[in-house]
N, C-alpha and C positions, 0 to 999 in steps of 0.2 A: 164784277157787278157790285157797284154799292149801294148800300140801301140802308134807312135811318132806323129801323126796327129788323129784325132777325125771329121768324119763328118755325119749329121743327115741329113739328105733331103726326100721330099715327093713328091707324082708327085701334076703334076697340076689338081684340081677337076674338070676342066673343062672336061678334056682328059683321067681322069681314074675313070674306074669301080668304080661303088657302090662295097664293098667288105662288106661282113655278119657281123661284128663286128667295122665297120668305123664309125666314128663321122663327121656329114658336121657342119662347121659354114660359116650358110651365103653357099658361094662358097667354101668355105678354107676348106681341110682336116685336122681334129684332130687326132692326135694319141691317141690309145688305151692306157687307165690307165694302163694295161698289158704293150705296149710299151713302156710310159712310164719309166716303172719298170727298165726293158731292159735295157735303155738306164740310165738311172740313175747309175743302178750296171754297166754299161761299162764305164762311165766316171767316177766313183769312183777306179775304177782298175786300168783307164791308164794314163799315163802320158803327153800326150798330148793336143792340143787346139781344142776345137772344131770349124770346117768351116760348115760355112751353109750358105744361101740362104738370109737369113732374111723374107723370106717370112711370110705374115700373116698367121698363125695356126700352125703348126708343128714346124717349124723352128724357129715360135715366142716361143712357147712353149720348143721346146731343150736349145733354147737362158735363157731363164727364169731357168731352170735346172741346166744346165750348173754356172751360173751366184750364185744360192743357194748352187751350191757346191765351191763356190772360186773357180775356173775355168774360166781364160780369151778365148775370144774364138776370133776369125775371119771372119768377115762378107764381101762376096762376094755379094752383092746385083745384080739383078734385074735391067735391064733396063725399067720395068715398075713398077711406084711410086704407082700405084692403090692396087698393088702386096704384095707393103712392110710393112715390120714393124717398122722400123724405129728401132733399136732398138741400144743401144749404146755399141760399140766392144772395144774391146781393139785393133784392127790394120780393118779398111777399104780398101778394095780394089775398082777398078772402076767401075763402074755399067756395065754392058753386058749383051746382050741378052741372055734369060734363060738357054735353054739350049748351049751356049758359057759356058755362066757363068760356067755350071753342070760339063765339060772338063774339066776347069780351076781349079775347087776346086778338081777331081780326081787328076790331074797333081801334087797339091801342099798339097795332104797328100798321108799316109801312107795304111792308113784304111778306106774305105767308111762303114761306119754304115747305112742303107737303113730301114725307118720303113714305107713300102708302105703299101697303103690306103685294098689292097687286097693280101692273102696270096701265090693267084698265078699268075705269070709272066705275066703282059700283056705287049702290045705292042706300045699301045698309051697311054701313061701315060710321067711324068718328072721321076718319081724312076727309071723304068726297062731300059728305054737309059743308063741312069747313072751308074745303074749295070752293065749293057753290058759292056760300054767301061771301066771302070775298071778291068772289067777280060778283055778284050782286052791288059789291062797293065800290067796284070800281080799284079793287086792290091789285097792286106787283102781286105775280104768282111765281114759283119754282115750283115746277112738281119733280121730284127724283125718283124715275121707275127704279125696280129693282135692280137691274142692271146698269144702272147707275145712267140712263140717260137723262138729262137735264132741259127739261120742256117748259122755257120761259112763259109769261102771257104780260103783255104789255097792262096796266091800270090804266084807268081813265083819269084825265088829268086831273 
């Protein structure tokens, strides 16, 4: 699958479900080695940068991925420092509250890649907003359940 933008995001642990197969560190959601996987074979296939969050666990972790596959990526940070990872991009944008932030990285890619903490849709979480307003745009969607299944959604042209 190629696509001109790459983004990985997770919701916030605080606000999303335990899901049967999720990793907590600390407060921070991990993604599934399954995930993982996922998202590995998606940024080997496409051609684009990955934007993320920078957030601590997920997002540090796509960032690390990304990074071992020569892959520059795009870090939208977080208006909260306790949040972050600190993690060094090839292009910085300005810090913003999260879910601002979460619009912003929709708006400025192609493809949201979504590997939430549970495999089904909740409603208080950071992933499932993010999905929303994406198909709100008309955007490519990947969602990667925990177990690594891969549930495309076609965007509107």
């Amino acid at each position: 699958m190629a696509s001109s933008e790459l983004y990985e995001r997770t919701g916030h642990p605080a606000l999303a479900e335990e899901g049967p197969s999720a990793r907590r560190m600390g407060p921070f959601f991990l993604p599934t080695r399954a995930q993982q996987n996922v998202l590995r074979s998606l940024l080997l296939s496409g051609s684009g940068k990955l934007h993320h969050g920078d957030c601590v666990g997920a997002d540090e972790q796509a960032h690390d991925i990304a990074r071992a596959l020569g892959r520059a990526g795009v870090i939208h940070p977080a208006s909260l420092p306790d949040q972050r990872a600190f993690k060094s991009p090839l292009d910085i944008r300005q810090p913003k509250p999260p879910l601002v932030r979460n619009k912003v990285i929709v708006r400025e890619t192609a493809l949201l890649v979504a590997a939430p903490a549970d495999a089904m849709e909740q409603h208080r979480s950071g992933t499932w907003p993010t999905v929303r307003f994406a198909r709100k745009l008309g955007r490519a969607i990947c969602v990667i359940r925990p177990d690594g299944t891969l549930i495309p959604e076609r965007g509107k042209p």
